[in-house]
C-alpha positions in Angstrom: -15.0 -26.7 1.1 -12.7 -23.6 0.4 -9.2 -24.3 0.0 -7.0 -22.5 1.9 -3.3 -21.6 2.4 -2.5 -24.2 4.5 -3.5 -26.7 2.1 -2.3 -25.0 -1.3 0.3 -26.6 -1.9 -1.1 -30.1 -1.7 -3.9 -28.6 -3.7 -1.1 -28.0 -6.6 -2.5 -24.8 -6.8 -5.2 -25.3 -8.7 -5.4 -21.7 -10.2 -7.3 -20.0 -13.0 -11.3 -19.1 -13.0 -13.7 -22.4 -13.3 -17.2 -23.2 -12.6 -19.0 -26.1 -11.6 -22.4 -26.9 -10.5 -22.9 -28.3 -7.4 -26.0 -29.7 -7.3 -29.7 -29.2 -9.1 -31.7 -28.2 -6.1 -29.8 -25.0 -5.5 -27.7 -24.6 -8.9 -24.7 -23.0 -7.0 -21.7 -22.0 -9.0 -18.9 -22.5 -7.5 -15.9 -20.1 -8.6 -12.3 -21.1 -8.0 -10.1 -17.9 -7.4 -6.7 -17.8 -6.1 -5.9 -14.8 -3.6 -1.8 -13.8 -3.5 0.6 -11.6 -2.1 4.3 -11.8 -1.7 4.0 -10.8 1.7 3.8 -13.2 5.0 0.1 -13.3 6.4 1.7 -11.2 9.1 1.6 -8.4 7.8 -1.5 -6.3 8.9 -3.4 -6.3 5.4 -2.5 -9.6 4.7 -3.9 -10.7 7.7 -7.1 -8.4 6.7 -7.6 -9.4 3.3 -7.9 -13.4 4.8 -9.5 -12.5 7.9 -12.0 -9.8 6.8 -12.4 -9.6 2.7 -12.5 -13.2 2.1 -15.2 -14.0 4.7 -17.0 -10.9 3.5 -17.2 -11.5 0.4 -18.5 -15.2 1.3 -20.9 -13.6 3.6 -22.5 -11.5 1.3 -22.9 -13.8 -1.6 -24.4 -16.4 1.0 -27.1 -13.8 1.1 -28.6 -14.9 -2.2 -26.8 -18.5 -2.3 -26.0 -18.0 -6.2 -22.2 -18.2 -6.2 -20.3 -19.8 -3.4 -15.8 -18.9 -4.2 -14.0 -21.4 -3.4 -10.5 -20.0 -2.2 -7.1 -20.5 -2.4 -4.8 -18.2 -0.8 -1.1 -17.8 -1.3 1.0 -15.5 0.3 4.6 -15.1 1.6 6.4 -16.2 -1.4 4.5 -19.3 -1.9 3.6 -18.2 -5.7 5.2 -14.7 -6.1 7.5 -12.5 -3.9 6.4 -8.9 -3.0 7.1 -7.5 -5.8 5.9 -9.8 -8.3 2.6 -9.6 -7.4 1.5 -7.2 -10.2 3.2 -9.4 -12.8 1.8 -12.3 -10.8 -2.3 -11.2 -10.9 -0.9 -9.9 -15.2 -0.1 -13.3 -15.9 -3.0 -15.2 -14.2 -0.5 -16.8 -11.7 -3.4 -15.1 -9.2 -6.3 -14.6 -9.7 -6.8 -11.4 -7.0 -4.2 -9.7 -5.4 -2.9 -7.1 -3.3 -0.5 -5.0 -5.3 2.3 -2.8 -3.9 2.2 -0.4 -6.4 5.1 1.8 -4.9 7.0 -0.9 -6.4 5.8 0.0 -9.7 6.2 3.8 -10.4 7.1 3.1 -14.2 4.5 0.7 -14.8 1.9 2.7 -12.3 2.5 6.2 -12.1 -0.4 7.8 -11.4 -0.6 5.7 -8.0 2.2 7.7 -6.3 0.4 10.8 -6.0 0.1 10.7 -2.0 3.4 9.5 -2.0 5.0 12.8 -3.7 3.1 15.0 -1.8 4.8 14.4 1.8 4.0 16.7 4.7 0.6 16.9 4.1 -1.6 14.2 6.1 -0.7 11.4 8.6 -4.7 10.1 8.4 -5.0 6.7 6.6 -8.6 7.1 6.1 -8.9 10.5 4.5 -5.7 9.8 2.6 -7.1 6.4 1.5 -10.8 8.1 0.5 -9.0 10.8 -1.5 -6.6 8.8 -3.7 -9.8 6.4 -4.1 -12.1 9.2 -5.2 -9.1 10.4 -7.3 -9.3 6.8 -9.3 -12.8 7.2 -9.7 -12.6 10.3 -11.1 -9.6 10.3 -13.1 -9.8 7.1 -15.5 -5.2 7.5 -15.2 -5.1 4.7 -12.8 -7.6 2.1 -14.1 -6.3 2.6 -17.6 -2.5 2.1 -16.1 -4.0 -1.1 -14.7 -5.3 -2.0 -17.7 -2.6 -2.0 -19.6 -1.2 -5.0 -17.0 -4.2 -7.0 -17.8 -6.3 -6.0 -14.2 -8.8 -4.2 -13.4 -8.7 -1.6 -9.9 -11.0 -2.4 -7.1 -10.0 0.0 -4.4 -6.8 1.8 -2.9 -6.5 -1.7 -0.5 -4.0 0.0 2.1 -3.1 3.0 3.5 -0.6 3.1 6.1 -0.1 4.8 9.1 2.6 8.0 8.7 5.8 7.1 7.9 8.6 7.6 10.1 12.3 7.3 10.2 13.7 4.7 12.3 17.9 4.5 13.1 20.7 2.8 14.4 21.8 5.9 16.2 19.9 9.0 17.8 18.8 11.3 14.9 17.4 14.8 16.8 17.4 17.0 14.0 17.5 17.3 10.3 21.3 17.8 9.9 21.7 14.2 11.9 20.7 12.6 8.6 23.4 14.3 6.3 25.8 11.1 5.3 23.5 8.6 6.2 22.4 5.5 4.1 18.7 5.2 4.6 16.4 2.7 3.5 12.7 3.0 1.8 10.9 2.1 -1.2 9.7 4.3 -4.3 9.2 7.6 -4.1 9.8 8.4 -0.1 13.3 7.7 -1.3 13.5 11.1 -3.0 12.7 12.8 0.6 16.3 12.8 1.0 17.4 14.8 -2.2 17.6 17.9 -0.8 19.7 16.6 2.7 23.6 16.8 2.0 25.3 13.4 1.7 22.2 11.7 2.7 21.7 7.9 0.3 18.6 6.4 -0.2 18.8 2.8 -0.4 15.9 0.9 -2.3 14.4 -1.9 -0.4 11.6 -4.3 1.0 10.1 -4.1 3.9 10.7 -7.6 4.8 14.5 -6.7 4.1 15.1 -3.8 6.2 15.7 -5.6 9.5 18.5 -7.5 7.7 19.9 -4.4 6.0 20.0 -2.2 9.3 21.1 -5.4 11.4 24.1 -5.8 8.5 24.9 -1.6 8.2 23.6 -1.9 4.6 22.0 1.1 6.0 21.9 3.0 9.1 18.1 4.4 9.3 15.0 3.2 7.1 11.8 5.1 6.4 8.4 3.0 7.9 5.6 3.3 10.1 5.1 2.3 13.6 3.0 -0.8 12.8 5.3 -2.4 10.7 8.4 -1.3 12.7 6.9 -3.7 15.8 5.5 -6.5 13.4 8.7 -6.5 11.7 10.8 -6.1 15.2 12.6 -2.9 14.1 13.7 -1.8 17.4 16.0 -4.9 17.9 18.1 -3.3 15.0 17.0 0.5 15.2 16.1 1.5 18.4 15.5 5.2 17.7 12.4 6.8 15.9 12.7 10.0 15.1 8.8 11.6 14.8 9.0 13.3 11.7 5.3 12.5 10.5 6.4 12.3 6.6 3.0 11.6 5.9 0.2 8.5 4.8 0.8 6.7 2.1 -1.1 4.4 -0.5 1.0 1.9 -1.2 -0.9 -0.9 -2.4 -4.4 -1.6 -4.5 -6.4 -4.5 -4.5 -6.9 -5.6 -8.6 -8.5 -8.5 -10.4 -6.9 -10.2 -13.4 -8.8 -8.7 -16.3 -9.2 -12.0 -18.1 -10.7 -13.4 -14.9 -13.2 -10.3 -14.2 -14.8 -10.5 -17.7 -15.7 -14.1 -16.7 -17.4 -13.4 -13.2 -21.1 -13.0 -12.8 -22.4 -9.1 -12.4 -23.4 -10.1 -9.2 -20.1 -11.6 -7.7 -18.7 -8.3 -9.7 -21.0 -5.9 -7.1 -19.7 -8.1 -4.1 -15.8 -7.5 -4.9 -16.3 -4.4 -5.5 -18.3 -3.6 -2.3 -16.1 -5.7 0.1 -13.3 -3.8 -1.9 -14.4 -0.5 -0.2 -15.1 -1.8 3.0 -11.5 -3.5 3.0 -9.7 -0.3 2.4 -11.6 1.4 5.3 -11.3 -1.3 7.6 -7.4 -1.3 7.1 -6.9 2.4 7.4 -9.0 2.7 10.4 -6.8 -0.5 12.1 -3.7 1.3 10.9 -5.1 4.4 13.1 -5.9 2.6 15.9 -2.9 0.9 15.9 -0.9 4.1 15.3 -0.4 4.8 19.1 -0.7 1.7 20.4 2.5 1.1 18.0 4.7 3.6 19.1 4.1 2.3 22.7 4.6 -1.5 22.0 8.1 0.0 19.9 9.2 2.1 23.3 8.4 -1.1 25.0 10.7 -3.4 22.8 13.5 -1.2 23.7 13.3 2.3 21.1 13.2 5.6 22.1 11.3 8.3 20.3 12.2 12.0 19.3 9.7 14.2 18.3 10.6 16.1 15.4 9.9 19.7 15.6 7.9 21.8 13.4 10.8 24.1 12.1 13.0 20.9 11.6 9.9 19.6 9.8 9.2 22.2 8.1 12.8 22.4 6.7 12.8 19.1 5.5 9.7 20.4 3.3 11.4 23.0 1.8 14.8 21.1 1.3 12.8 18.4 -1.2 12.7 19.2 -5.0 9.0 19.2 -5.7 8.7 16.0 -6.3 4.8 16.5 -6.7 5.2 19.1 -9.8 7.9 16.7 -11.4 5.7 13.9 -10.8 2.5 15.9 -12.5 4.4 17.1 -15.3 5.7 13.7 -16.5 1.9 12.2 -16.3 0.9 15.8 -18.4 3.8 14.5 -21.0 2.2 11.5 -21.8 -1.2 13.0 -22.3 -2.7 11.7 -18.8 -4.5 14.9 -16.3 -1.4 14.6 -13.8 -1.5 18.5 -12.9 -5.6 18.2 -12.4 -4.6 14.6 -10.5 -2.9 16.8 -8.1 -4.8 20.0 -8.0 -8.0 17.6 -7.2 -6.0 15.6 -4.8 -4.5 18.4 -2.5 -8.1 20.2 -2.7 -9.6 17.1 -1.2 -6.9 17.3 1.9 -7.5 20.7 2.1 -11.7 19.7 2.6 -10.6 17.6 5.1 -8.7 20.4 7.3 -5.0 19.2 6.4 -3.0 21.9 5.4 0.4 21.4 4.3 3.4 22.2 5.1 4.4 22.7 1.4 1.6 23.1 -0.9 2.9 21.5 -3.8 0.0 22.0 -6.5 0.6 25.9 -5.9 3.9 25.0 -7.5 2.7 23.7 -10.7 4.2 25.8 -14.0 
């Protein structure tokens, strides 16, 4: 029987890659393999990642009745915090994880690329496609995993658009001049080129807290997490700027671990991988609406943006994209063909942006 979270910890989580046989007549192996995250099972691809990847993965081994994985599965602190996950699946504390590489910009660079390019696309999907493709194409991102001890699976989550979500009505771009505004990674840099404006570096997990306590007084998410997280109680104005989708986290297997598994258990993780990250973009589509509607019903109110305030936002940034490129070029790694291939593959898609940041590459 598969452990699960609610019996981890009396498990003593049992961790680490082990096989047993569990009986002559079918000579099933049996591979232990503990799933974390820092984040509560709340969260949307969390909730996914036990509800859909784990019984997929089961489902489709149970097709040939070889390998049977016995889970554990660990999230919300109970083995690493959200940004310890990386470190967590390095070290074997996990065994597969979900990874939020925006966390991680030293250690991951390559992985930011959709999160430098802002303005561009607010679809999950063709964003999450694109920076997958990019990985598959480019070796940048599996080596920069490599180097932590895991090997890439998939871009796991994509996120629906980020907004910016505030303690008082923000209607234009001028209305966020002085203000101490929360995000994470890169997104934080949105705000170099708005006078006065601070970004604050944070968790998601800790923004309710930190707009609750005036630690800040807007933070940059997306709809979704903003009514899981119960945003509006604390900042009941979005302001509809549609900064763009984001990749900001990648499901990867401990590198030790993966040399150990059976090609065919390989070929399942890797499918279900796939299927996981479009399953998660397409619920963080649906949801995208339905979001903004359950957030007006908690008590927000939203302002829509306009395309000339938008638009000056854009033009306000540094080019964080070209900056970003160059730095990868520095070290040897394609970063400017990263990018060129990347905003070509929006461009395919019909998304065209509002700054095209490739077109600014030296």
């Amino acid at each position: 029987m598969a452990l699960t979270r609610r019996n981890a910890l009396a498990a003593g989580f049992a961790m680490g890659l082990s096989t047993a046989i569990t009986g002559a007549a079918t000579a099933q192996e049996v591979i232990n393999m503990t799933a974390i995250d820092g984040y509560p099972e709340r969260s949307m691809w969390v909730a996914e990642f036990s509800g859909f990847f784990i019984p997929r993965v089961d489902e489709l081994l149970a097709e040939t009745g070889n390998y049977q994985i016995n889970w554990m599965e660990a999230y919300g602190g109970q083995i690493v915090k959200p940004r310890g996950v990386l470190e967590g699946i390095k070290l074997g504390l996990g065994d597969i994880g979900i990874v939020t590489t925006i966390f991680h910009s030293s250690a991951l660079p390559s992985q930011g690329i959709s999160a430098v390019t802002p303005f561009v696309s607010s679809d999950a999907r063709v964003v999450a496609q694109a920076v997958d493709e990019i990985a598959r194409e480019f070796p940048q991102m599996g080596a920069e995993l490599a180097a932590e001890n895991q090997v890439y699976l998939a871009t796991g989550v994509v996120l629906d658009t980020y907004q910016l979500f505030s303690t008082e009505p923000i209607n234009s771009l001028s209305d966020l001049e002085g203000l101490k505004i929360a995000g994470a990674g890169y997104n934080l840099r949105y705000l170099e080129g708005i006078p006065g404006a601070a970004g604050v570096r944070g968790g998601l997990p800790d923004f309710y807290n930190m707009l609750q306590t005036g630690v800040t007084e807007a933070a940059m998410l997306w709809p979704e997490a903003a009514v899981t997280f119960k945003i509006a109680e604390v900042a009941p104005y979005m302001l509809q700027a549609d900064l763009g989708a984001v990749n900001s986290k990648t499901v990867t297997v401990n590198a030790d671990v993966w040399a150990a598994l059976p090609d065919e258990v390989k070929d399942v993780l890797q499918t279900v991988a796939l299927e996981y990250r479009d399953r998660v973009a397409g619920i963080a589509m649906d949801k995208a609406a339905a979001s903004v509607a359950a957030y007006i019903e908690g008590g927000g109110t939203v302002v829509v943006m306009s395309q000339d305030e938008r638009q000056a936002w854009a033009d306000s940034m540094p080019n964080i994209a070209a900056e970003w490129a160059a730095n990868l070029d520095s070290t040897g790694a394609p970063g400017s063909d990263m990018l060129v291939a990347y905003m070509g593959k929006l461009a395919a898609a019909g998304f065209t942006p509002l700054r095209d940041w490739a077109a600014e590459l030296e």
